[in-house]
N, C-alpha and C positions, 0 to 999 in steps of 0.2 A: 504494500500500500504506500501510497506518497502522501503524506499530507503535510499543510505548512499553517502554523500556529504563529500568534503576536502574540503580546503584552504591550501593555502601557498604563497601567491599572498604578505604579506608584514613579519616583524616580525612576525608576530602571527602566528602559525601552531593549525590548528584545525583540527576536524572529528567531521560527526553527523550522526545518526540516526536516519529517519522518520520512525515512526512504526503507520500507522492508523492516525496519526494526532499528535502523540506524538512525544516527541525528546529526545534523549540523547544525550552529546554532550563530547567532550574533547577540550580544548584548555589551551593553553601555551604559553606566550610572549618566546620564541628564538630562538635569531636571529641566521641563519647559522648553525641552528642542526634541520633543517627540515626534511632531509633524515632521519636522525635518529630515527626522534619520529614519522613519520605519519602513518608508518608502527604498528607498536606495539597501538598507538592510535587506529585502527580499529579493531585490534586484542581485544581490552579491550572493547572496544564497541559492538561487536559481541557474546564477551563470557559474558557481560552483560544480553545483550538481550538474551542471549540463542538463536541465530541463527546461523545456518550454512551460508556458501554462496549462497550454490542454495536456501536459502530461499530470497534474494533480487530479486527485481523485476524491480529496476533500478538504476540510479548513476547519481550525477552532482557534479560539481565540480568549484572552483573559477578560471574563463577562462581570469581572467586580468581585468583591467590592474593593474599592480603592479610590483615587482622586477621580472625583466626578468629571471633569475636564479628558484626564487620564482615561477612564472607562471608553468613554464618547470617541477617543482618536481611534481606540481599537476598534470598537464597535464599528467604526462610519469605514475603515479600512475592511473589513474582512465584509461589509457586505457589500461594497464593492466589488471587489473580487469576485465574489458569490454571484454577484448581478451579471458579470461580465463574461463567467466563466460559465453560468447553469451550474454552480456546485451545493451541495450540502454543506451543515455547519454544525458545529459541535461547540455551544457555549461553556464555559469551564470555569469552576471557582477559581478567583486566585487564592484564597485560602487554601483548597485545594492543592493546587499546584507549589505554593509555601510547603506543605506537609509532604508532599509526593518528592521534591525535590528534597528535602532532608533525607525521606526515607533509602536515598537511592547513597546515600553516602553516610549512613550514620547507623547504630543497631538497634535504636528506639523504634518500639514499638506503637507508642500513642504519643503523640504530641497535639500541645498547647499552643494553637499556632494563635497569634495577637497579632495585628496593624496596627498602627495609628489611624485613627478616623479621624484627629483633629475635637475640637472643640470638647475636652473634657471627654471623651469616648475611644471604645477601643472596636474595631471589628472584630470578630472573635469565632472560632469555631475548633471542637475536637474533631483528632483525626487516627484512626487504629491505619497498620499496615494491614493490609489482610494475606492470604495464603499466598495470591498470585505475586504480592510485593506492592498492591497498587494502594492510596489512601481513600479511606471509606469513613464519612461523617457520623461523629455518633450524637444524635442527637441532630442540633440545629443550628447554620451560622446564624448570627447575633449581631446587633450593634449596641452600648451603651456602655455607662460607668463601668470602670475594671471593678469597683469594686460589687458590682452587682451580674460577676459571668456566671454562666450555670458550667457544668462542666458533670463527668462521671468519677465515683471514687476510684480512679484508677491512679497511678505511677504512672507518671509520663515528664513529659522534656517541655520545655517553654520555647516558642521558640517565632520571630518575626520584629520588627520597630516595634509593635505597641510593649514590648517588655524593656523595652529602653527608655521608654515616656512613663509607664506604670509599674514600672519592677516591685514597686513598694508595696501599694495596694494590690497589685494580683496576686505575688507573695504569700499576703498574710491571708489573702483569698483562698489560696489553695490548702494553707494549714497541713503542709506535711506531707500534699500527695506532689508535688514535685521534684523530680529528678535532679533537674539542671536547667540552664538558659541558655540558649542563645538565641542575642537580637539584632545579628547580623543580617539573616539571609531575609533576600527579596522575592516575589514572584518570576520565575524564569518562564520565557516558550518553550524551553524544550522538555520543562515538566508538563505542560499544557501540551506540547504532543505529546508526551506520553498517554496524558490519561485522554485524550483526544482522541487518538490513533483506539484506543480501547473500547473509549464509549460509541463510535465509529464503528467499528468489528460487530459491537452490541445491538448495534441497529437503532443508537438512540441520538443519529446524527437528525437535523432537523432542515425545513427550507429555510432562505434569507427572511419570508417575514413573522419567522418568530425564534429567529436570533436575535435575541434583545437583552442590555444589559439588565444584572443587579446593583443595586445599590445598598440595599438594605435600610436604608433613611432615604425619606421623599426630600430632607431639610436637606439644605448645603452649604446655611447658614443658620445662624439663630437668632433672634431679637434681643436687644440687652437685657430685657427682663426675663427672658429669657434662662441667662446664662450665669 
């Protein structure tokens, strides 16, 4: 199968290519020059592979939650493609993809993956590895105060930005069922193909007009009284 996946869901701007089970991948930490670079990203990735376009067979892309701006570049790219091409699409958490991406380099079995959502909030969602290797939600992603995540009594790893903004509060949130942290990694494409390519095989790829992102909050900002 060929497919080719974005991101643009936080800083990072990526692209990847699923070719048969292989990846190639582009990514870049920056911020607010995503337009710029996601375009030419698949163009280098294409003349990489030595493919044209009608050789893809389908597309997923990082559907949220992340910077609202950020979500919308991805989204307005890949249904293009989609438009242009007659393709299928595969919308894909980037929490998701946060967790799938650990799991391919780390031996944790459930993590705590956390974004920053900005204004006092974290995106938030559990994620177990399952038998195949792939991340499977337990429960429900979330948006709101760290200190109000729901999570399972499990051992697991912490792990995205929001645990750099809230390390404190989610911390003492978790009371003991945390492993570790880290609030390094960012959503990548080439975890988004992975679980693409997957959900794709599964038959749960869909047409362009209900590839639509998440966001998990309708706000994008808040009122002073607000906040």
């Amino acid at each position: 199968m060929k497919l080719l996946a974005v991101d643009t869901a936080t800083e990072a701007c990526s692209a990847a290519l699923y070719i048969d089970g292989e990846i190639l991948e582009r990514f870049e930490l920056a911020p607010r020059t995503h337009t710029q670079l996601i375009l030419p990203m698949i163009d280098s990735l294409m003349a990489e592979a030595g493919l044209a376009p009608h050789d893809l067979e389908g597309l997923a892309f990082g559907r949220g939650p992340g910077s609202f701006t950020g979500v919308r570049i991805a989204t307005g790219v890949i249904q293009g493609v989609a438009l242009g091409l007659d393709l299928p699409i595969v919308p894909v958490s980037t929490l998701a993809a946060l967790a799938q991406d650990y799991f391919g380099r780390a031996t944790e079995e459930v993590v705590f993956a956390g974004m920053d959502a900005r204004m006092g909030e974290v995106f938030w969602g559990v994620y177990r590895k399952n038998d195949q290797g792939f991340a499977e939600v337990l429960g429900s992603e979330s948006v709101g105060p760290a200190e109000n995540v729901v999570f399972p009594e499990l051992k697991g790893y912490g792990i995205g930005s929001g645990w750099k903004t809230y390390r404190d509060a989610l911390g003492e949130r978790m009371n003991g069922w945390l492993a570790g942290v880290d609030d390094t990694p960012l959503p990548k494409a080439s975890a988004i193909a992975l679980l693409g390519a997957r959900s794709f095989n599964l038959g749960q790829a869909v047409p362009v007009e209900q590839a639509m992102p998440v966001y998990l909050r309708d706000k994008v900002a808040k009122k002073e009284s607000e906040r």
